[in-house]
C-alpha positions in Angstrom: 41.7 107.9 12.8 40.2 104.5 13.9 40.7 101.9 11.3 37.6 99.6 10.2 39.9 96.9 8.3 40.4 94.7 11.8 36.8 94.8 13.1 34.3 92.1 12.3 30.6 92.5 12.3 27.7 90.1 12.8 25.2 89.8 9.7 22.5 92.5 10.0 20.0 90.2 9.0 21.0 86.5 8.8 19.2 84.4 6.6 20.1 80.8 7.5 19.7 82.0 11.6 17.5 83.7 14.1 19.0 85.8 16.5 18.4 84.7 20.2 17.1 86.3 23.4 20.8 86.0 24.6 22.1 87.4 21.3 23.6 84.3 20.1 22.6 83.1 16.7 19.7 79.2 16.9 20.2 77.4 13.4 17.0 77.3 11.4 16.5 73.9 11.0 15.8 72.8 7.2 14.7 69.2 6.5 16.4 68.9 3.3 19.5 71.3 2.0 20.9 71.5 -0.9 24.2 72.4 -2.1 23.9 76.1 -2.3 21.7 76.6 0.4 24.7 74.1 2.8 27.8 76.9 0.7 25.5 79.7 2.4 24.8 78.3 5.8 28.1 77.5 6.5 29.5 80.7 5.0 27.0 82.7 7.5 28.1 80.4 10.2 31.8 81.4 9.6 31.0 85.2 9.5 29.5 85.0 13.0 32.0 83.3 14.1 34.7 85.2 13.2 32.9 88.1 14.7 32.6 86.6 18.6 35.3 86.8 21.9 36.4 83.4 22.4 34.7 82.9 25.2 31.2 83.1 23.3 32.7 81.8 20.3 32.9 78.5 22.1 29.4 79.0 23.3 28.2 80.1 19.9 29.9 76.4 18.1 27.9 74.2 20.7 24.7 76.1 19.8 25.4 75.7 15.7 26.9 71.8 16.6 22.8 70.9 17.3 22.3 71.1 13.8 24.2 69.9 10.9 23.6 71.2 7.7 26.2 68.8 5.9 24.0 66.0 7.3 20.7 67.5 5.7 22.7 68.1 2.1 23.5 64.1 2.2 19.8 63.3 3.1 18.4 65.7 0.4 21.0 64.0 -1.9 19.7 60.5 -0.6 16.1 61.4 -2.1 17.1 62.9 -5.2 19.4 59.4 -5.8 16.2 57.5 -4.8 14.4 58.9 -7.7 16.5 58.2 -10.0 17.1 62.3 -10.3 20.6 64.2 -10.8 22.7 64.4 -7.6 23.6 67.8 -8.7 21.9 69.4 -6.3 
């Protein structure tokens, strides 16, 4: 009997990314992310990872490095500070 416990699977339906003609995963790219939304990208973005070869694993990280979610969750956090608001977020 095959065991399931090893295998990894891409996410059926990916919220944070749209699958590609090639089958490789484009960020969708969000102006402004905040903390939750930056826990669930990156969370998504390991999943896929972790499910590719190597080969398109390395082709998978250049195609996620065009977009930096970390970078939109300190500009939505710039905002919120500029308006005097809760950096909570």
């Amino acid at each position: 009997m095959k065991s399931h416990t090893t295998e990894n699977f891409l996410p059926a339906e990916p919220g944070f990314h749209r699958t590609r003609a090639d089958g490789f995963y484009e960020p969708i790219r969000f102006v402004f992310v905040n903390r939750n939304m930056r826990e669930r990208i990156l969370n998504e973005r390991r999943i896929i990872l972790d499910a590719l070869s190597p080969l398109s694993r390395a082709r998978q990280e250049r195609i996620f490095s065009q977009y930096d979610p970390d970078e939109r969750h300190r500009k939505f956090r710039e905002i919120l500070l500029m308006y005097g608001r809760p950096v909570n977020a």
